[in-house]
C-alpha positions as CSV (number, residue, x, y, z in Angstrom):
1,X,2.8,47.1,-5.3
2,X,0.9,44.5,-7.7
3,X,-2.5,44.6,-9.1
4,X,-4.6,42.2,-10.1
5,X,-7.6,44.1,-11.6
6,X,-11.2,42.1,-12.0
7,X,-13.6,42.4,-14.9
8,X,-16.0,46.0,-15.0
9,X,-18.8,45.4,-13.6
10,X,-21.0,46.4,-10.4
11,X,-18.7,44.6,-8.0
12,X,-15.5,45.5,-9.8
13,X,-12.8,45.6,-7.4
14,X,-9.1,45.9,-7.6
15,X,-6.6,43.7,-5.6
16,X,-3.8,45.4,-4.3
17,X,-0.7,43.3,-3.2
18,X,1.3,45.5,-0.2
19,X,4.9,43.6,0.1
20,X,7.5,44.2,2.3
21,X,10.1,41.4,2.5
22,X,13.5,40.9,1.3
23,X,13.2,40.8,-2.5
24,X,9.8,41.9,-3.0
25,X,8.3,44.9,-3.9
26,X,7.7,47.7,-1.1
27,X,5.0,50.4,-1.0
28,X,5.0,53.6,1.3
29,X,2.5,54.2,3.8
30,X,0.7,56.8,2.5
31,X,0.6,54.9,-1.2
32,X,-0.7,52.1,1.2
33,X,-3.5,54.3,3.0
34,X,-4.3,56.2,-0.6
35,X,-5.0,52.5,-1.6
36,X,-7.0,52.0,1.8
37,X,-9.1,54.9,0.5
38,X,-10.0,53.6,-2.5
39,X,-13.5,51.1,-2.3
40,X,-12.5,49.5,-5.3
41,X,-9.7,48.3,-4.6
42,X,-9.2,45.7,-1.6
43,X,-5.9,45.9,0.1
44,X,-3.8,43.1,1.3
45,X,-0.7,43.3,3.5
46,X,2.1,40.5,3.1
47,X,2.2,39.3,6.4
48,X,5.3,37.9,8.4
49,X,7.1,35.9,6.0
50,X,6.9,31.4,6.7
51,X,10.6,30.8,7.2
52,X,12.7,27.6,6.7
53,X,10.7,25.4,9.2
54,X,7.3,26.3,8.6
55,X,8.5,25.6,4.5
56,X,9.4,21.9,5.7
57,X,6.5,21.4,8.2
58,X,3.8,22.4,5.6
59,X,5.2,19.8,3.3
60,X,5.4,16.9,5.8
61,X,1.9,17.9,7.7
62,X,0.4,17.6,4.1
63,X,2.1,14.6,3.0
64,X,2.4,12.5,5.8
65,X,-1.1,11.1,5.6
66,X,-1.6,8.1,3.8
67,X,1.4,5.8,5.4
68,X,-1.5,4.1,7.5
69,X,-4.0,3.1,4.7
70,X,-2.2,3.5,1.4
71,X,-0.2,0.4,1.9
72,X,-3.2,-1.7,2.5
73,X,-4.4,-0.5,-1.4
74,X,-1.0,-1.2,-2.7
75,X,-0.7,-4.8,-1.4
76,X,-4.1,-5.5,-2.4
77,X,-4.1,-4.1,-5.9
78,X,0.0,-5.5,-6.7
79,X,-0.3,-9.0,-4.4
80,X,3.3,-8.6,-4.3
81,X,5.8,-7.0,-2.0
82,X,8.6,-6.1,-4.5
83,X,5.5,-4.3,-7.1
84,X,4.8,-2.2,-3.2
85,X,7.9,-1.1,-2.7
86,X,9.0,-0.7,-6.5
87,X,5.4,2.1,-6.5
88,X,6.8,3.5,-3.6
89,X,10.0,4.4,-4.9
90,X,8.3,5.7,-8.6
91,X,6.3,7.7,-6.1
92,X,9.0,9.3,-4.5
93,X,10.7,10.0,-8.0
94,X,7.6,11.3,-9.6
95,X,7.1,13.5,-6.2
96,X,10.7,14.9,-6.4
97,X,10.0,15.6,-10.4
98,X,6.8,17.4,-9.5
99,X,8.4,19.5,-6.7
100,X,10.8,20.5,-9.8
101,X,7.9,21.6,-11.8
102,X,6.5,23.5,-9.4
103,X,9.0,25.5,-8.1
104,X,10.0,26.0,-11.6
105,X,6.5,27.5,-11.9
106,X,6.4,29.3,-9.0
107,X,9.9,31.0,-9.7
108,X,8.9,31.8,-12.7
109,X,4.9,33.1,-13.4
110,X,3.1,35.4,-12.7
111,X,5.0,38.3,-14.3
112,X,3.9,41.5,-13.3
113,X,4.7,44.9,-13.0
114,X,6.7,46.1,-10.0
115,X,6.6,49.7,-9.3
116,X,6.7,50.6,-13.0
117,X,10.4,48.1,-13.5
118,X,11.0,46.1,-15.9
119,X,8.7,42.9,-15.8
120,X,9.9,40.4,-13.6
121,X,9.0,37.0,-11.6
122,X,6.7,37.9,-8.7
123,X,5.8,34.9,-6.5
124,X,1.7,34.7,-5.4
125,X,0.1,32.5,-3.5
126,X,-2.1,29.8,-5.6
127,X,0.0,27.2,-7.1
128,X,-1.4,25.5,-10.2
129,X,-4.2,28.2,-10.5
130,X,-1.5,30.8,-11.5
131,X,0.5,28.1,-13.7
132,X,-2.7,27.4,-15.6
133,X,-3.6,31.0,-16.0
134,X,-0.6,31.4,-17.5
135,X,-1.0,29.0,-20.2
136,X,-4.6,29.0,-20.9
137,X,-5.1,33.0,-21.3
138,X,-8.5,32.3,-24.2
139,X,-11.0,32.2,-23.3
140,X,-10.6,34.8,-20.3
141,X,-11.3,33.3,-17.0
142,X,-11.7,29.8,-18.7
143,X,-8.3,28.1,-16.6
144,X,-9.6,29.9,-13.5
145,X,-13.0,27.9,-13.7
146,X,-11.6,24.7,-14.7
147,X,-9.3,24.8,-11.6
148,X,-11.4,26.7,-9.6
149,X,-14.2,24.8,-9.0
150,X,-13.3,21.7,-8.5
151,X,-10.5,23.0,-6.0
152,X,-13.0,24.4,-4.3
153,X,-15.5,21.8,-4.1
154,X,-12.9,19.0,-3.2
155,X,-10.3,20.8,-1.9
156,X,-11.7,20.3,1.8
157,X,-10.3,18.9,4.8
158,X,-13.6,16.4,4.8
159,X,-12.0,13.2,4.6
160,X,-9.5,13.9,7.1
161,X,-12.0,15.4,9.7
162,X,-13.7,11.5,9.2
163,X,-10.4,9.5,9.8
164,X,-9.3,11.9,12.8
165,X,-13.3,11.8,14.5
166,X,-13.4,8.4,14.3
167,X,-9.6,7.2,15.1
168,X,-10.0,9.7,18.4
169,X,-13.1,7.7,19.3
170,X,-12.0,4.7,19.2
171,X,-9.1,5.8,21.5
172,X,-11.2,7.1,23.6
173,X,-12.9,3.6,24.0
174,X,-16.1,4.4,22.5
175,X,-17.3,2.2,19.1
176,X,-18.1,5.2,17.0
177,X,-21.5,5.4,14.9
178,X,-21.9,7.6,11.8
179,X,-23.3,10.3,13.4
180,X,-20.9,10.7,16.4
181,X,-18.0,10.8,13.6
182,X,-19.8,13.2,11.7
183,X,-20.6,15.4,14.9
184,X,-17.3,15.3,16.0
185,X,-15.7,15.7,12.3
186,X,-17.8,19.3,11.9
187,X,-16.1,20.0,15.3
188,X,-12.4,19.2,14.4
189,X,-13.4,21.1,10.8
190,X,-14.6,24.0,12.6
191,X,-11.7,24.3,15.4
192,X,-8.9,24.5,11.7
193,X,-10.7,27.3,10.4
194,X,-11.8,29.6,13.4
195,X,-7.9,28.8,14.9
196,X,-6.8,29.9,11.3
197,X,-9.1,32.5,10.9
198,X,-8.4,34.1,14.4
199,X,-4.5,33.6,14.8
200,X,-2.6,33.2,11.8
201,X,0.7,33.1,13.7
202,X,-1.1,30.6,16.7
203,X,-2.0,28.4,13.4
204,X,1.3,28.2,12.2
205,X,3.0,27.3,15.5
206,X,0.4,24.3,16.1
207,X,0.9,22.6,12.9
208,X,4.9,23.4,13.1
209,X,4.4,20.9,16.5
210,X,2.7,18.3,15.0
211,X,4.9,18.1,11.5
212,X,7.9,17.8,14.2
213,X,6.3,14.9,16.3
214,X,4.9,13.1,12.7
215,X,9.0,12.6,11.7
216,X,9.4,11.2,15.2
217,X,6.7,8.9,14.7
218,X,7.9,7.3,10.9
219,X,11.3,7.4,12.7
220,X,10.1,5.3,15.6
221,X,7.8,3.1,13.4
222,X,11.4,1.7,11.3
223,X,13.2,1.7,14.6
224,X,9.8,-1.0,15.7
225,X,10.3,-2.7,12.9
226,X,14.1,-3.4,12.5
227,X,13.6,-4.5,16.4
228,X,10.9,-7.2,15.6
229,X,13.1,-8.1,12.5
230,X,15.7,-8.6,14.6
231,X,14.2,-10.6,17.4
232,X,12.8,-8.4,19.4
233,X,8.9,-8.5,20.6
234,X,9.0,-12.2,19.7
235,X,9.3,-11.0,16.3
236,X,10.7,-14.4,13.8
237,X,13.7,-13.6,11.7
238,X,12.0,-15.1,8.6
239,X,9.2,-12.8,7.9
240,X,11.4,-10.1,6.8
241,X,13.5,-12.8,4.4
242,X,10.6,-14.4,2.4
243,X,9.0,-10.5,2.2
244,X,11.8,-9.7,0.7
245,X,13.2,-12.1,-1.4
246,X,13.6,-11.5,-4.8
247,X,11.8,-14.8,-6.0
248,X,8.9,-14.9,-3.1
249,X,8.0,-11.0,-3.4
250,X,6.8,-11.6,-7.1
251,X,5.2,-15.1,-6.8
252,X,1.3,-14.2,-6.5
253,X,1.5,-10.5,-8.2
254,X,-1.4,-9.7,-9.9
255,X,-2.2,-8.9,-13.6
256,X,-5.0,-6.3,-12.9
257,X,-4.7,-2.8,-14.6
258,X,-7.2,-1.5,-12.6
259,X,-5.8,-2.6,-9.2
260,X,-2.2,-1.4,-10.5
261,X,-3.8,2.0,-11.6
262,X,-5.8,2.3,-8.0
263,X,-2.2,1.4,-6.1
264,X,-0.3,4.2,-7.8
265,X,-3.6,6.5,-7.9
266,X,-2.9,5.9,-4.0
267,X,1.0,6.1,-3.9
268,X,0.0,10.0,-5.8
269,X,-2.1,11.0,-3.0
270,X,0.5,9.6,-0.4
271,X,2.7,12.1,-1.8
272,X,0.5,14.7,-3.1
273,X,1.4,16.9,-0.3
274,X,4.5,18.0,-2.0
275,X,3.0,21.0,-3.8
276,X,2.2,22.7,-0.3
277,X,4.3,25.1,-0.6
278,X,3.3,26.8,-3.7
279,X,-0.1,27.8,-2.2
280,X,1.5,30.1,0.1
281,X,4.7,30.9,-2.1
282,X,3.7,34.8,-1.7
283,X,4.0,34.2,2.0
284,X,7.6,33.4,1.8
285,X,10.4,35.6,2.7
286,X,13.0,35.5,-0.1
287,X,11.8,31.9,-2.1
288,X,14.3,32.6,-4.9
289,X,17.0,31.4,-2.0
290,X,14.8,29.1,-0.1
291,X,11.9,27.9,-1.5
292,X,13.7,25.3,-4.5
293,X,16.1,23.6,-1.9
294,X,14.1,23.6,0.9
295,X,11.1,21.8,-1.0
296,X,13.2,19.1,-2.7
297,X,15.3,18.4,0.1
298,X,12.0,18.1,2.4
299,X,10.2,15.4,-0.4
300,X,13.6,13.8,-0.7
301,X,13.8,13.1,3.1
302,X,10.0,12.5,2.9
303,X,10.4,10.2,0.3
304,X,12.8,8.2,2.2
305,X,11.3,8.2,5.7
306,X,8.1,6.8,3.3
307,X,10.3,3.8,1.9
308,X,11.8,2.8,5.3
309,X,8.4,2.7,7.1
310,X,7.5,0.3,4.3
311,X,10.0,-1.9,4.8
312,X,9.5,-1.8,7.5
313,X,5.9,-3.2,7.5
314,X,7.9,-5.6,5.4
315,X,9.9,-7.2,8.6
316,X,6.9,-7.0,10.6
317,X,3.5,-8.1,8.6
318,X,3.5,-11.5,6.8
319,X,2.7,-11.4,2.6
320,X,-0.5,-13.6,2.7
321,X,-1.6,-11.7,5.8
322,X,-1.4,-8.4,4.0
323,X,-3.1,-9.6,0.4
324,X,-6.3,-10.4,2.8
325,X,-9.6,-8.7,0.9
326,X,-9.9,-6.5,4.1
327,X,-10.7,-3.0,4.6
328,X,-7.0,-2.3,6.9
329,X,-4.9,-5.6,6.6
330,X,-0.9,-3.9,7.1
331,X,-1.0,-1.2,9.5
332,X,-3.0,-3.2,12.0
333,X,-1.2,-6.1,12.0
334,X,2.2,-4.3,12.3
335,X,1.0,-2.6,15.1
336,X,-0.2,-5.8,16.7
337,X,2.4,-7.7,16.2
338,X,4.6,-4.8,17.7
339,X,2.6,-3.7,20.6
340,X,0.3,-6.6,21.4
341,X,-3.4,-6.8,20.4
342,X,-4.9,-5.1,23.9
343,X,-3.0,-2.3,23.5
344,X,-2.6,-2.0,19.5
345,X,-5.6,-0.4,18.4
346,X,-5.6,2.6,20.6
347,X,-1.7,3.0,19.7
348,X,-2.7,3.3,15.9
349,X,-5.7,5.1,16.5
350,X,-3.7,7.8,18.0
351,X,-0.8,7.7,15.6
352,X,-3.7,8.3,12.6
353,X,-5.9,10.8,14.4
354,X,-2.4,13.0,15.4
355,X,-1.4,12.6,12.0
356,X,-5.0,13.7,10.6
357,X,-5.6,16.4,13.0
358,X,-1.4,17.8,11.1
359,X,-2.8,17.1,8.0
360,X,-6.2,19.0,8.5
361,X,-4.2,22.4,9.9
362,X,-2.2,22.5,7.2
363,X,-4.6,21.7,4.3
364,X,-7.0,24.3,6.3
365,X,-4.2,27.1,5.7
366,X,-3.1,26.4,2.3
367,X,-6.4,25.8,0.7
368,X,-7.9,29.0,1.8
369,X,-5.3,30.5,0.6
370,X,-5.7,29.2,-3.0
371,X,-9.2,30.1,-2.6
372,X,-8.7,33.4,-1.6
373,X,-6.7,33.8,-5.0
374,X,-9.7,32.7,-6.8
375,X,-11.9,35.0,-5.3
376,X,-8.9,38.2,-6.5
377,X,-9.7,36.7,-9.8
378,X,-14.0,37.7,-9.7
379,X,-15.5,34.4,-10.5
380,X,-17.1,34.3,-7.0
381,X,-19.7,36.3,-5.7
382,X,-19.4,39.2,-2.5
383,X,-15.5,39.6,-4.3
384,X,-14.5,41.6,-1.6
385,X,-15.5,39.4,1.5
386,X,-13.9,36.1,-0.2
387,X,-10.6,38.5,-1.4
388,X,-9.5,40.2,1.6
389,X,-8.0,39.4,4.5
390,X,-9.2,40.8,8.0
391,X,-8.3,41.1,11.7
392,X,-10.6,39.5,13.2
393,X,-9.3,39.8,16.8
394,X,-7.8,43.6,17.8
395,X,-4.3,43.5,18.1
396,X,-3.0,44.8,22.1
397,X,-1.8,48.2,21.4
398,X,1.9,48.3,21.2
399,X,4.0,51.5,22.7
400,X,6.8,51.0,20.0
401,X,5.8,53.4,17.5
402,X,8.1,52.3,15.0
403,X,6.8,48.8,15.1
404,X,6.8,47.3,11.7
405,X,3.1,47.5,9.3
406,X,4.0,43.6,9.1
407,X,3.9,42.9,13.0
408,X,0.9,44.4,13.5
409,X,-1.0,43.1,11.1
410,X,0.9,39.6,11.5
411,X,-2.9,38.0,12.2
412,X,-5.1,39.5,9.3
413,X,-5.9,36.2,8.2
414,X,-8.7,35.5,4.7
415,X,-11.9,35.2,6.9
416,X,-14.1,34.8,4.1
417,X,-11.8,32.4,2.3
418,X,-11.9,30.2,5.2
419,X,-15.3,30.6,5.7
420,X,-16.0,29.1,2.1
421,X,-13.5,26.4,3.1
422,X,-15.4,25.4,6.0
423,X,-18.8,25.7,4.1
424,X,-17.7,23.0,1.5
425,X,-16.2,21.0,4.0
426,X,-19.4,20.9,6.2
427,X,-21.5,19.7,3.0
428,X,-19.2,17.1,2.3
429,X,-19.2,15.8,5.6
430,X,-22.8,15.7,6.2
431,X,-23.2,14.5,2.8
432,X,-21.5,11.0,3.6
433,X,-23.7,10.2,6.6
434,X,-25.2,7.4,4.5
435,X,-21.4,5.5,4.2
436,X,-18.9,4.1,6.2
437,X,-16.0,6.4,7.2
438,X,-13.1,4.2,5.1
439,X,-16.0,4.5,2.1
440,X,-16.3,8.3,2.3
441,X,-12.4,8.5,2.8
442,X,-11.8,6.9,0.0
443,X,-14.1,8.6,-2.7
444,X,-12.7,11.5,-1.2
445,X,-9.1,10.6,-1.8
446,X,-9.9,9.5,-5.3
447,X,-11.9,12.2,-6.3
448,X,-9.2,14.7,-5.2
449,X,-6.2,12.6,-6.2
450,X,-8.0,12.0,-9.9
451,X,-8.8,15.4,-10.5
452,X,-6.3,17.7,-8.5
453,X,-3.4,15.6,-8.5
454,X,-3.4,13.6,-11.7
455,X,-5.5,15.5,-13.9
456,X,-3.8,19.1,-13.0
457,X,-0.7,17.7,-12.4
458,X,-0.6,16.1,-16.2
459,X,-1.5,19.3,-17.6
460,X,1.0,21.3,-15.4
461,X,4.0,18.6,-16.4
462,X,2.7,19.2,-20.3
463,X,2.5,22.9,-19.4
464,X,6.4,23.3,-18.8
465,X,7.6,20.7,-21.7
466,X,5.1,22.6,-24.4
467,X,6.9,25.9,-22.8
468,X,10.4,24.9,-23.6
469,X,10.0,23.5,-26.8
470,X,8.2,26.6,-28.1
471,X,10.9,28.6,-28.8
472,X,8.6,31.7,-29.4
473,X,7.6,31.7,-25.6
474,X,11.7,32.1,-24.9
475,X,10.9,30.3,-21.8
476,X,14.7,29.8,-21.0
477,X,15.3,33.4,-20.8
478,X,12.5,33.6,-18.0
479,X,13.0,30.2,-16.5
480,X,16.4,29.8,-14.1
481,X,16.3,26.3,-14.3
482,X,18.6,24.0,-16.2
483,X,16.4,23.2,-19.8
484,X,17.7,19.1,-19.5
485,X,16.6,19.0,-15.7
486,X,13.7,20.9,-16.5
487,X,12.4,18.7,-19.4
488,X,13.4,15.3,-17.8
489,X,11.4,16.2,-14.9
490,X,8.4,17.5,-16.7
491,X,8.3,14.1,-19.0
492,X,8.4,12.1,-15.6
493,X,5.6,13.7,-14.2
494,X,3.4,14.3,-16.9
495,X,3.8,10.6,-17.7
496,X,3.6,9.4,-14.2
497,X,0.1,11.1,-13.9
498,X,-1.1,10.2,-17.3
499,X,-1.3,6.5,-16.3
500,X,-3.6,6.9,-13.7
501,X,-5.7,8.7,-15.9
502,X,-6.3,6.4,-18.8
503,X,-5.8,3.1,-17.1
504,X,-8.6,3.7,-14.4
């Protein structure tokens, strides 16, 4: 059993962690219901570990988002098609650097007291809230506010609701106005949480379909694409040669910082999914065997599925058509070039609002689970409501007496932490009624990608290179991973997320 006690006061309360899966600490029943006894303390069972899968689909849900608009940003801020793909693959080595970090992190800190043993690593839901606890501890509570806030102000599924409402309207046939999207945007929002909030395990199954079905798509959007390169759909053989030359893909590149900086601020959020996993690292059976390998191998094969859809655009999409000072300029065109323009927009429409919608389910679970950590930690108020987790709808009664503590409380989901979740998300959507939909998106994916992404994610890089050069910390002793991997990796990404910051 782990505690996380709260500062004295009125509200005081003490968050007791009940764990029961392979590797983690176990607490007998009637230790559990002396806890349940106790009002100060709130008491929260691990539920049914996230296995192998449901490690993967998290990952992909969360990071297959921006293959539809992010290459539009890119060829607009580089003018060239070599600079697109070259950011590309710097994404997917600063992604697979970060995924290093993190796990390293998440292996490693918080270490607390088990059962009165000797300290050791206990994994917790959270992900760079925890890692920057652990390095800013003065002033008290100061890392947990600095995170906190902004994660939970920003860390909504807002932008996504916007793209998913209006992409299924447009499917639908309908020319969507600003308050139809917004309307229907509250509704998706709404549908994340109470599914979440009612059914943890029915939550889980539906974004483990859609992650499945998003790899189909990327692997049937290459499979398009070599086609058309290749003569198929009336596609020309040359568009794919004078994208890709070495001399032609350079010609007209820009010499904007800021449009550079903007590109890879995008290319970041394209793969800014790759932390997933580390919100709901507590939820995971055994991570010491799968959580490293599953999450690098999943932004590895992310990484490349990314790459071939972009070339992919590459064969299809013509350069000068894709520099146009357009709001969408490469999707579209690959699309109508594929599947004819009657029939184009709809297809598209449907490929973004699916991959929304995964993107939404997933960002709903993890994010409330971060923000349930930050409510354990008493900087919000009614601790109690935001901290625990509750079952909201009663269990059948079972006849198997011996049935696990786990299985039946498999759906105590954080009610109040998905309730702030959807509050945030509400104002944020309702707030953007003045703008577009693509102009909300994208102050929402630059605010997030700025701040979360590249600002944390600098100090988190710096975090583990300070770490293992102070030899006082003896990180090396705590820390499993190799010092040289750990190090090169840290550099990359601190770097990598440094030049967004001081070149926008």
């Amino acid at each position: 059993m782990s505690t996380a006690p709260l500062p004295a006061d009125s509200s005081t309360v003490e968050i007791v962690t009940v764990e029961n899966g392979k590797g983690a600490a176990f607490t007998e029943e009637e230790e559990l219901a002396n806890a349940e006894r106790n009002p100060n303390k709130v008491v929260t069972t691990r539920p049914p570990s996230l296995g192998y899968a449901s490690i993967v689909l998290i990952i992909v849900n969360r990071m297959v988002a921006g293959i539809f608009r992010t290459p539009t940003t890119l060829a607009q801020g580089t003018h060239s098609t070599a600079y697109t793909l070259l950011f590309w693959g710097a994404g997917a080595i600063v992604a697979i650097c970060g995924t290093h970090v993190f796990a390293e992190f998440g292996m490693t800190v918080p270490r607390l007291e088990v059962e009165g043993a000797a300290k050791e690593s206990v994994p917790r839901n959270g992900g760079e809230k925890n890692y920057l606890e652990y390095m800013i501890k003065s002033p008290k509570r100061l890392a947990t506010c600095l995170y906190g806030i902004p994660f939970i102000i920003l860390g909504t599924a807002a932008g996504n609701a916007l793209i998913c409402a209006e992409c299924l309207l447009r499917t639908s046939g309908s020319e969507p106005s600003r308050t139809a999207v917004r309307g229907l945007a509250v509704g998706i929002a709404t549908f994340a949480c109470v599914l979440h909030a009612t059914s943890r395990t029915g939550g889980i199954y539906l974004f483990n379909i859609f992650g499945v079905v998003k790899v189909c798509m990327l692997v049937t959007m290459f499979v398009l694409g070599m086609a058309f390169a290749g003569g198929r759909f009336g596609g020309p053989d040359n568009i794919a040669s004078d994208n890709l030359s070495i001399h032609k893909s350079t010609a007209n590149a820009l010499d904007s910082a800021y449009g550079y900086a903007e590109a890879f601020l995008a290319v970041l959020f394209a793969f800014g999914g790759f932390n997933q996993a580390t919100y709901v690292l507590g939820e995971i059976d055994n991570p010491r065997k799968k959580f490293k390998p599953t999450t690098i191998s999943t932004v590895t094969a992310v990484s490349v599925l990314y790459v071939l859809v972009n070339l992919s655009y590459m064969m299809v999409v013509p350069e000068k058509d894709q520099f146009k000072n357009e709001p969408d300029t490469v999707a579209p065109l690959f699309f109508a070039r594929i599947f004819g323009p009657a029939n184009s927009g709809k297809i598209q429409n449907s490929f973004m609002a699916f991959s929304s919608f995964g993107n939404i389910m997933v960002q709903t679970f993890t994010a409330a689970r971060v923000k349930q950590e930050l409510a354990k930690e008493g900087i919000l108020p009614f601790t109690k409501f935001f901290a625990s987790n509750k079952l909201l709808v009663p269990r059948l009664s079972t006849s198997d007496q011996n049935a696990s503590s786990a299985a039946e409380t498999s759906d105590a989901t954080p009610v109040g932490a998905l309730f702030l979740h959807w509050v945030f998300t509400l104002v944020l959507i309702v707030a953007t009624i003045p703008g577009t939909t693509n102009a909300s998106y994208r102050i929402f994916v630059n605010l997030y990608s700025f701040v979360v992404d590249a600002l944390f994610g600098c100090a988190i890089g710096l975090g583990i290179i300070l770490l293992r050069l102070n030899k006082r910390v003896k990180w090396s002793r705590k820390s499993s991973s190799n010092s040289y991997i750990s190090l090169s990796t840290a550099l990359i990404f601190t770097l990598a997320n440094c030049f967004p910051l001081v070149a926008v």
